[in-house]
N, CA, C and O atoms as a printed pandas DataFrame, in Angstrom:
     atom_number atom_name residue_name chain_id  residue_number  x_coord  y_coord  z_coord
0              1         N          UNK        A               1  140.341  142.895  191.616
1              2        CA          UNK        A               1  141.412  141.969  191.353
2              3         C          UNK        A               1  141.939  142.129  189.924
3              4         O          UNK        A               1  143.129  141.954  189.664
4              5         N          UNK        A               2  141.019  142.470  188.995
5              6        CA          UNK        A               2  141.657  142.632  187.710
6              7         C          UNK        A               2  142.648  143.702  187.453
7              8         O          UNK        A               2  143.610  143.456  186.725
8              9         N          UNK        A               3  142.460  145.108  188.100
9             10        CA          UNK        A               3  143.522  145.611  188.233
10            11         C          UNK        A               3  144.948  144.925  188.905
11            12         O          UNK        A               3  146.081  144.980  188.427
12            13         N          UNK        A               4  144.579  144.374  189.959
13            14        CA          UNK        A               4  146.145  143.986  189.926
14            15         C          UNK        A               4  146.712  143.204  189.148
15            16         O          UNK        A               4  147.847  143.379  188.703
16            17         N          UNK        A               5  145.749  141.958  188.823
17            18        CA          UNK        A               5  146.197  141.301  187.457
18            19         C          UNK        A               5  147.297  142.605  186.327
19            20         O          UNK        A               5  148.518  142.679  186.190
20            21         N          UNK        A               6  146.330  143.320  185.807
21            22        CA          UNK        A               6  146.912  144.035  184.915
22            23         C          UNK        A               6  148.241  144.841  185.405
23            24         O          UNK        A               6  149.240  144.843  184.686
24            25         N          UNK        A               7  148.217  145.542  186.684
25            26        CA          UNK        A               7  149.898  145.744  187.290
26            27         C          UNK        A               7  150.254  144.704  187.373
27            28         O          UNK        A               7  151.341  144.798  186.801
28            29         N          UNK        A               8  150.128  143.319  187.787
29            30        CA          UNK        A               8  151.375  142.525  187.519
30            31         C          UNK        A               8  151.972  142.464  186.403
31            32         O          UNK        A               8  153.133  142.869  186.331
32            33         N          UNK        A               9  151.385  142.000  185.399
33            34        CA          UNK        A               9  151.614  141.870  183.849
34            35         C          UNK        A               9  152.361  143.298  183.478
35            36         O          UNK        A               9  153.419  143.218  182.855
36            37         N          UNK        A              10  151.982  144.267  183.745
37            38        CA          UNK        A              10  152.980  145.869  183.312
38            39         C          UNK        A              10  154.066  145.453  184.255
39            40         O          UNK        A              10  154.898  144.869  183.562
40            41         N          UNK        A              11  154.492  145.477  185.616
41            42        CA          UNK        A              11  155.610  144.926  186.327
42            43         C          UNK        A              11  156.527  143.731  185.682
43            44         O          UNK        A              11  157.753  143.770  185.588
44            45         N          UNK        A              12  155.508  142.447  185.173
45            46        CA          UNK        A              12  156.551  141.788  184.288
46            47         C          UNK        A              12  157.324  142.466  183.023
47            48         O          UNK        A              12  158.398  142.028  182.610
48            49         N          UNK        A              13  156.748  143.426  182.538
49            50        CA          UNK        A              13  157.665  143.527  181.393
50            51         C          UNK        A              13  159.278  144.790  181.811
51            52         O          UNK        A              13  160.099  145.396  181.122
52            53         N          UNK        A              14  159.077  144.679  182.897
53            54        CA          UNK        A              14  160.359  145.183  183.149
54            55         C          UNK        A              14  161.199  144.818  183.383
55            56         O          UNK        A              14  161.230  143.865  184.161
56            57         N          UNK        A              15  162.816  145.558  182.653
57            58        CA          UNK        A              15  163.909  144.512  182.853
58            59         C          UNK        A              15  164.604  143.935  184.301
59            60         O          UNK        A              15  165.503  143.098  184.214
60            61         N          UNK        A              16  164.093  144.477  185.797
61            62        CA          UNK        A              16  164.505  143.953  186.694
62            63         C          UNK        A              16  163.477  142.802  187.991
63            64         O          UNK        A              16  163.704  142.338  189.109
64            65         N          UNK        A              17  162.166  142.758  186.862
65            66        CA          UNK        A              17  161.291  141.821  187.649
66            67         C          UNK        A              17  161.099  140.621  186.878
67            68         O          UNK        A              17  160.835  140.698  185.678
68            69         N          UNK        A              18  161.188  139.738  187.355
69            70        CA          UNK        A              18  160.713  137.966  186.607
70            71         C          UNK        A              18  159.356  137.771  188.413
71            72         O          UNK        A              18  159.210  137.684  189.633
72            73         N          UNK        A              19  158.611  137.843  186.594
73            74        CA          UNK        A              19  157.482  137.052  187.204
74            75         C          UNK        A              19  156.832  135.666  186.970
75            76         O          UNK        A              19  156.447  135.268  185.870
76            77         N          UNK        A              20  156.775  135.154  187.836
77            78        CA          UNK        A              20  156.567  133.393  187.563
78            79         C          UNK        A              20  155.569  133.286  188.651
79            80         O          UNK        A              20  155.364  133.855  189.723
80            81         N          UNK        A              21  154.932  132.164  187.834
81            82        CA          UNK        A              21  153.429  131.567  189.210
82            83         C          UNK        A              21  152.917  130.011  189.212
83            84         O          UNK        A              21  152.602  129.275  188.276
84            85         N          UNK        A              22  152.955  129.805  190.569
85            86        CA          UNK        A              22  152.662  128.823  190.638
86            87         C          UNK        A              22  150.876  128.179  190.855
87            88         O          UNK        A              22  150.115  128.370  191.803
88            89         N          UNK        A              23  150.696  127.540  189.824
89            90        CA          UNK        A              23  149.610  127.103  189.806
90            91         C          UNK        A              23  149.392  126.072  190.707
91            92         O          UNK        A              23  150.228  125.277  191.137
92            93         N          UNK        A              24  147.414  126.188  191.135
93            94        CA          UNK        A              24  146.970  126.037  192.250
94            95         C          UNK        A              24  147.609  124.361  191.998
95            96         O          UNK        A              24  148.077  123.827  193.004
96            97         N          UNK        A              25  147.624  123.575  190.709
97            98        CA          UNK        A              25  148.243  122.207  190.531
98            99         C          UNK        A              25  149.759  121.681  191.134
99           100         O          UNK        A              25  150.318  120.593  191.283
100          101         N          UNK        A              26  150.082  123.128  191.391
101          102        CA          UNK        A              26  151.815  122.621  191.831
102          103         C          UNK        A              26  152.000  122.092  192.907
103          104         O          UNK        A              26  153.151  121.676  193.036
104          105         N          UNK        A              27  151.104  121.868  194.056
105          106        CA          UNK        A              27  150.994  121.118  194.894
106          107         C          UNK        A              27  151.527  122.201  196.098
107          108         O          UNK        A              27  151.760  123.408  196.026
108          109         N          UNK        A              28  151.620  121.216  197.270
109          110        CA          UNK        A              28  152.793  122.227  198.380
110          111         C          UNK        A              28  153.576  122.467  198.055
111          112         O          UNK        A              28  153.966  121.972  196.997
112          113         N          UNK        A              29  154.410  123.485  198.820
113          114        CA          UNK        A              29  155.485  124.169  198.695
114          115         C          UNK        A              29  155.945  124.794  199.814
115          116         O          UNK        A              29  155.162  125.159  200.691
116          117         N          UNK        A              30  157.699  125.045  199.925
117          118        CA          UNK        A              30  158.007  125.879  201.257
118          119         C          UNK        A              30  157.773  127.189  201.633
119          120         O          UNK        A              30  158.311  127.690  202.620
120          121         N          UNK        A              31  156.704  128.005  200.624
121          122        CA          UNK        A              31  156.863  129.169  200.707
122          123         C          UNK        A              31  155.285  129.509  201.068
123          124         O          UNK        A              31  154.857  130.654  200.927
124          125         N          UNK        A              32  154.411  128.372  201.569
125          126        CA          UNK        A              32  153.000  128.619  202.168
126          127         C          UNK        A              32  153.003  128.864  203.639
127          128         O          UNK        A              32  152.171  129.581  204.194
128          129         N          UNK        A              33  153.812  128.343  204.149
129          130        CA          UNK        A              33  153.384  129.012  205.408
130          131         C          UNK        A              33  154.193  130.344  205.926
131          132         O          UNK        A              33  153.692  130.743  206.978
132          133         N          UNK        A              34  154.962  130.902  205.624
133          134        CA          UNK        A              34  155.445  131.875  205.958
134          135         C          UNK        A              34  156.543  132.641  204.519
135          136         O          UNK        A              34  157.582  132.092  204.152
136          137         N          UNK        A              35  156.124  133.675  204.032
137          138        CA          UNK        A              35  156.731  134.215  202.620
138          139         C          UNK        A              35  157.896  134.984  203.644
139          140         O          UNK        A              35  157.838  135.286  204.836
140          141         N          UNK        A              36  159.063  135.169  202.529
141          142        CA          UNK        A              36  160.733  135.201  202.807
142          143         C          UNK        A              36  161.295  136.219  201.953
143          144         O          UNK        A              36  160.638  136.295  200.914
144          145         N          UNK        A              37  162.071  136.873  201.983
145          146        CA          UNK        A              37  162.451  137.756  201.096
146          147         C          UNK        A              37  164.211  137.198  201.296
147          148         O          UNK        A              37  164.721  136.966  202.392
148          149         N          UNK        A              38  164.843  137.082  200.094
149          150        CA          UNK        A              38  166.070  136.876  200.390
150          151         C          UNK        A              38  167.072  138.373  199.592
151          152         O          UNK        A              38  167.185  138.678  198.405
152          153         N          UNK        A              39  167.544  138.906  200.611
153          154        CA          UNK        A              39  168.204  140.267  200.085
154          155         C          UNK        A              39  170.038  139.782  199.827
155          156         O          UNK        A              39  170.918  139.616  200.671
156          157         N          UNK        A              40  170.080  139.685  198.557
157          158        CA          UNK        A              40  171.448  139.842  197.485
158          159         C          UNK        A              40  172.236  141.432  197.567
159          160         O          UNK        A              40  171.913  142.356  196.821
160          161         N          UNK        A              41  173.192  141.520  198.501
161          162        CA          UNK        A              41  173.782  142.432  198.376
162          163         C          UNK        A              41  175.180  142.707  196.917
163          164         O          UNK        A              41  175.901  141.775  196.560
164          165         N          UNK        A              42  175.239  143.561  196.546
165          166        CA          UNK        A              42  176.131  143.658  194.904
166          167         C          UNK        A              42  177.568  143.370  195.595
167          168         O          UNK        A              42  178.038  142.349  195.093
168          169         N          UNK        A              43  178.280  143.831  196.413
169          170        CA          UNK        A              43  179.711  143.203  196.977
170          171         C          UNK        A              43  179.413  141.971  197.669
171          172         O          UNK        A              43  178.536  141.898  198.530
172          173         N          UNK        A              44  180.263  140.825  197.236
173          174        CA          UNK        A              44  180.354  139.884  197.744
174          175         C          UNK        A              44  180.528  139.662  199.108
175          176         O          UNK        A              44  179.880  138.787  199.683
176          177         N          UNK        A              45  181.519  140.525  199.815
177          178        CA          UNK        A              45  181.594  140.845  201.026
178          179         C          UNK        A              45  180.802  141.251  201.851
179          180         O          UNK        A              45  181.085  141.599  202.997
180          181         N          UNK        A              46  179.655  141.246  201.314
181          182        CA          UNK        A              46  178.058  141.490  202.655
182          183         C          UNK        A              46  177.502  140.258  201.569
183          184         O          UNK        A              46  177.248  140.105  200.374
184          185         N          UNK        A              47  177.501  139.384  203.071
185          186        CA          UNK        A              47  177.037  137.651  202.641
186          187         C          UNK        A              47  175.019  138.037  202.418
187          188         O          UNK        A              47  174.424  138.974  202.951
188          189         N          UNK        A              48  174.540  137.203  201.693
189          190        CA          UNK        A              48  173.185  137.137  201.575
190          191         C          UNK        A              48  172.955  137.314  202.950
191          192         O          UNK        A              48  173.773  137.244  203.867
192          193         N          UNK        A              49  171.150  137.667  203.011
193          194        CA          UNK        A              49  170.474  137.671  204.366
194          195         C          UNK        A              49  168.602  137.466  204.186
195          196         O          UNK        A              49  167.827  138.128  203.495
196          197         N          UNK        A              50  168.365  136.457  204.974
197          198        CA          UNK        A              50  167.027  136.503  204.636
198          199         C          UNK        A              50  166.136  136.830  205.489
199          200         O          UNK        A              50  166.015  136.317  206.601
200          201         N          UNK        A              51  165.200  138.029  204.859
201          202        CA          UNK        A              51  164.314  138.648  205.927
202          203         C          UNK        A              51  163.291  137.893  205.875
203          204         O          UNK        A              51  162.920  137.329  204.846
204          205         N          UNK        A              52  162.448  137.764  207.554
205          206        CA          UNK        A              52  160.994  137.199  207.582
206          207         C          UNK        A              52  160.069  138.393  208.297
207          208         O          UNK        A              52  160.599  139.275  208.973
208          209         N          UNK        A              53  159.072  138.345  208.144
209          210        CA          UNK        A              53  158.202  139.255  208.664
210          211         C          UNK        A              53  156.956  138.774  209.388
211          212         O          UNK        A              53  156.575  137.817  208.714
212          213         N          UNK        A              54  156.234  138.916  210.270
213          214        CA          UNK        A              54  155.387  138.689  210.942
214          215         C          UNK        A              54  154.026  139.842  211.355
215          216         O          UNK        A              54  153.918  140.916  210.764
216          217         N          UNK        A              55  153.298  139.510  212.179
217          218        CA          UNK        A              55  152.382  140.669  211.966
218          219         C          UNK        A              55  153.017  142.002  213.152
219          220         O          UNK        A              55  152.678  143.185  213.155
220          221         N          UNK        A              56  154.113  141.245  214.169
221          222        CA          UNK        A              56  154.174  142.340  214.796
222          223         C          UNK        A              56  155.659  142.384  215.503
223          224         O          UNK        A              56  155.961  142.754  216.637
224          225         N          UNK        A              57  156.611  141.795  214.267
225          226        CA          UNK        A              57  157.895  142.036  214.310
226          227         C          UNK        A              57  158.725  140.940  212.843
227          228         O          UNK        A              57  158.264  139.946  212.283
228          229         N          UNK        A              58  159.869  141.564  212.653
229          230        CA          UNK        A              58  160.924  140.722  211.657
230          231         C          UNK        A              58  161.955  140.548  212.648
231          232         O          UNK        A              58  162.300  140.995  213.741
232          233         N          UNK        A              59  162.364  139.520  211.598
233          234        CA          UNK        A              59  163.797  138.643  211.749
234          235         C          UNK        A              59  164.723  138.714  210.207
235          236         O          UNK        A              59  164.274  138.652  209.063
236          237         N          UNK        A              60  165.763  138.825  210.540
237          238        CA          UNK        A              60  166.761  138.968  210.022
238          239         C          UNK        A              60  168.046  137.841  210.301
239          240         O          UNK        A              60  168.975  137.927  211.105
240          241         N          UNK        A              61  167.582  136.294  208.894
241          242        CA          UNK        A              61  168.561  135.474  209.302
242          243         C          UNK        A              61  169.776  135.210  208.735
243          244         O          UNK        A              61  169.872  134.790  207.581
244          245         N          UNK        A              62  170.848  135.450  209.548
245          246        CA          UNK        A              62  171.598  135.305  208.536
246          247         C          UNK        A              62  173.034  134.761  208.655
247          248         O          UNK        A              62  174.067  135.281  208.233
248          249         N          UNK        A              63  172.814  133.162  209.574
249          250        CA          UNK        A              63  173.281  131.901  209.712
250          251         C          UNK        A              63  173.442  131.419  207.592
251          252         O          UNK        A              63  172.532  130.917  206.931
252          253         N          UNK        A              64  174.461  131.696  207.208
253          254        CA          UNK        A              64  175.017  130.999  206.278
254          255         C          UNK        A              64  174.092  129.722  205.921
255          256         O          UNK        A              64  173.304  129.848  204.983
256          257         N          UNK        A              65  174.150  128.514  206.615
257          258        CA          UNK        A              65  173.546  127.761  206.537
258          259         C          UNK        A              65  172.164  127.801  206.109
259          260         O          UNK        A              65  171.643  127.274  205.126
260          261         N          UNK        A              66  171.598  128.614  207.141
261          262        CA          UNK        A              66  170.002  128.804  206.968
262          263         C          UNK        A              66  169.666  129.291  205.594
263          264         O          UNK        A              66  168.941  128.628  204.853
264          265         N          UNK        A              67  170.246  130.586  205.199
265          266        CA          UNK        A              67  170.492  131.240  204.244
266          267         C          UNK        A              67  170.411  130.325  202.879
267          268         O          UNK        A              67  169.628  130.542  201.954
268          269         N          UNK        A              68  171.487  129.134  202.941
269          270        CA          UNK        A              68  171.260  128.617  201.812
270          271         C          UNK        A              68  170.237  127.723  201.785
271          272         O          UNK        A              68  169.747  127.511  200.676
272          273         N          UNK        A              69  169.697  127.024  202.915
273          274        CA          UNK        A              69  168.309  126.274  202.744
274          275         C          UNK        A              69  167.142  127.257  202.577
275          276         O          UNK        A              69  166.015  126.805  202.375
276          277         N          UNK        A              70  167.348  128.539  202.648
277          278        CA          UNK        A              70  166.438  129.152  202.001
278          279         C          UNK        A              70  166.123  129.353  200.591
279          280         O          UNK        A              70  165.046  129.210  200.011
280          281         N          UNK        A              71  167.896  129.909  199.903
281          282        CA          UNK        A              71  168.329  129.766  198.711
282          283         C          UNK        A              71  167.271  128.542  198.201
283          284         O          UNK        A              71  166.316  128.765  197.457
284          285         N          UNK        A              72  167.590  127.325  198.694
285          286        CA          UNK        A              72  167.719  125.661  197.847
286          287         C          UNK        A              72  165.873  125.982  198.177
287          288         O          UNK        A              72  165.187  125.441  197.310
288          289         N          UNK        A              73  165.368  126.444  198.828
289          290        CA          UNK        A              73  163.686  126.376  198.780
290          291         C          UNK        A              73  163.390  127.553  197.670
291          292         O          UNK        A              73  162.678  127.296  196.699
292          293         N          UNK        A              74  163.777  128.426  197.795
293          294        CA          UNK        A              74  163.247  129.298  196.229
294          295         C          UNK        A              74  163.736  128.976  195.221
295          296         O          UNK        A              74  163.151  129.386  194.218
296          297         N          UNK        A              75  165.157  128.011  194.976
297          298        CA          UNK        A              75  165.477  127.873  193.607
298          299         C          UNK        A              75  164.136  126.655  193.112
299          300         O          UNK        A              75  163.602  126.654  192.003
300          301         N          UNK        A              76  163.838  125.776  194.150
301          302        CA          UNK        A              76  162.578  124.992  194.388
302          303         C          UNK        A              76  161.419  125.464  193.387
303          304         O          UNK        A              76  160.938  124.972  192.367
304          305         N          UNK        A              77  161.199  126.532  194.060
305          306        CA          UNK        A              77  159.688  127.014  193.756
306          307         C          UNK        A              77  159.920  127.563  192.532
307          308         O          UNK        A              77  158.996  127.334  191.752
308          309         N          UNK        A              78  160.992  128.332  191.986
309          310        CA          UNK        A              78  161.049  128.904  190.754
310          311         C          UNK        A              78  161.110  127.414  189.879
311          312         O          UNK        A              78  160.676  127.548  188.735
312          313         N          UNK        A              79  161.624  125.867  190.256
313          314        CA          UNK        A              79  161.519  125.271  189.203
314          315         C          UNK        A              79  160.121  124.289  189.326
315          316         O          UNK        A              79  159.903  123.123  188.998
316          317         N          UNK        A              80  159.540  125.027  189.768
317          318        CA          UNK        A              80  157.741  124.289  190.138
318          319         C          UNK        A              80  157.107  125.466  189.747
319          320         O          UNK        A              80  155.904  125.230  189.640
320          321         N          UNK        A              81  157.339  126.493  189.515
321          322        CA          UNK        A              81  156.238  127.139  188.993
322          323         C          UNK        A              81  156.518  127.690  187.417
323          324         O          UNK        A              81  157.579  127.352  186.893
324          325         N          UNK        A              82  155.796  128.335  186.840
325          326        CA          UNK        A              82  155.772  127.874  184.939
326          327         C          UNK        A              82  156.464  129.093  184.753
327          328         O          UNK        A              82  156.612  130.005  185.566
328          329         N          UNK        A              83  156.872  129.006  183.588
329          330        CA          UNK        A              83  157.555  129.795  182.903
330          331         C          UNK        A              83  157.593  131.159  182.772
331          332         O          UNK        A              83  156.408  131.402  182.541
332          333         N          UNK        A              84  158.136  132.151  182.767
333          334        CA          UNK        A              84  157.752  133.968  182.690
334          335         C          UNK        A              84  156.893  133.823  181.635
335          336         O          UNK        A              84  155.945  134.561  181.904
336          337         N          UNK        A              85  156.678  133.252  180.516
337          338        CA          UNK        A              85  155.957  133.357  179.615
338          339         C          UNK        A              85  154.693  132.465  179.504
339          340         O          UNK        A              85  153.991  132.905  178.594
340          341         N          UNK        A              86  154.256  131.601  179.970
341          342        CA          UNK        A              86  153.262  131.091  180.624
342          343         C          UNK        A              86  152.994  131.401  182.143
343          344         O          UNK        A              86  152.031  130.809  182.632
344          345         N          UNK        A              87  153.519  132.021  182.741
345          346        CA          UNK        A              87  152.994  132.966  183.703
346          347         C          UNK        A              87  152.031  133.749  183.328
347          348         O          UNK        A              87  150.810  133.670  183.463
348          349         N          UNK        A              88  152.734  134.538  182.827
349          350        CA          UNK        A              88  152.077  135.813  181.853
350          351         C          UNK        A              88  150.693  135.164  181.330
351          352         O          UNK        A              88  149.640  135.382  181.930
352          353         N          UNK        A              89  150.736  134.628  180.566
353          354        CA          UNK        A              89  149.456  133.597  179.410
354          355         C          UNK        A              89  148.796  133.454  180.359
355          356         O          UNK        A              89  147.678  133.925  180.152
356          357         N          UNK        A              90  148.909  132.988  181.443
357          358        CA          UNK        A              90  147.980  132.294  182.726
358          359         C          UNK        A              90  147.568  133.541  183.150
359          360         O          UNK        A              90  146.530  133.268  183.753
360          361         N          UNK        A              91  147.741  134.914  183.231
361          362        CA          UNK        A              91  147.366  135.889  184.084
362          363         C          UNK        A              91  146.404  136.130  183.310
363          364         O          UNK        A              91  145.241  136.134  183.712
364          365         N          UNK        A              92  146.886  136.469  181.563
365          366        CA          UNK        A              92  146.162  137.098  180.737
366          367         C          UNK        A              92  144.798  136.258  180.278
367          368         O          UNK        A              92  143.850  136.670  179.609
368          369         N          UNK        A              93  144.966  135.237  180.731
369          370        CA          UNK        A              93  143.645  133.855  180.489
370          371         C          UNK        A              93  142.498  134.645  181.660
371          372         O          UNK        A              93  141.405  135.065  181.281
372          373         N          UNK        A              94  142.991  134.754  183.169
373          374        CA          UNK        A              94  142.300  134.826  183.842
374          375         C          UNK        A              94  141.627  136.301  184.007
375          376         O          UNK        A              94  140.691  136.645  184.729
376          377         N          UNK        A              95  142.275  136.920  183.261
377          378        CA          UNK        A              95  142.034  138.413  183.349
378          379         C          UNK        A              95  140.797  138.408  182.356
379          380         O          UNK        A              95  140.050  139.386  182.378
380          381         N          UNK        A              96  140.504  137.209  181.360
381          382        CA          UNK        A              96  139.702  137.564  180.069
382          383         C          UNK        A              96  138.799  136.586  180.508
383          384         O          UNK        A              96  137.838  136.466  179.749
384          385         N          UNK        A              97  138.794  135.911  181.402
385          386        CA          UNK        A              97  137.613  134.615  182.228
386          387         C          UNK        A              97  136.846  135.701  182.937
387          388         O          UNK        A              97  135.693  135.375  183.222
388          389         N          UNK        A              98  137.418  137.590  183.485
389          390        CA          UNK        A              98  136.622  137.695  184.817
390          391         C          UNK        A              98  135.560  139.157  183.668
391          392         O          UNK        A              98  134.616  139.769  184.169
């Protein structure tokens, strides 16, 4: 586990990943029972789409609507979980506890 600790922390310092974590204190959240990937296409004209995955097929949703209650659940979790820079601190704490 400490290796991945340490690839996460090298992955954060790059300019196209933000890494943030939510501590075991943050309580529930919408993103425990099933993790979501929401894919941002660069032309506006291909609307968002959010992929789900399962153990023995995906879905691909991409009802507008749904889409943004997905949106409104990760903007969620990014403001419940701590900071890129106390992220980080929290990794590097636990990396020096093991």
């Amino acid at each position: 586990m400490r290796l991945q600790l340490e690839y996460l922390l090298e992955l954060s310092a790059l300019s196209n990943v933000s890494l943030q974590v939510i501590p075991f204190g943050g309580g529930a959240h919408p993103a425990m029972g099933r993790p979501f990937v929401i894919l941002v296409f660069p032309e506006r004209v291909d609307p968002d789409v959010v992929y789900l995955e399962d153990l023995t097929s995906a879905l691909y949703v991409e009802d507008v609507d749904e889409v943004d209650r997905y949106n409104m659940f990760f903007n969620h979790l990014r403001a419940t979980a701590l900071s890129f820079d106390a992220s980080s601190a929290l990794i590097t704490s636990v990396i020096k506890e093991m």
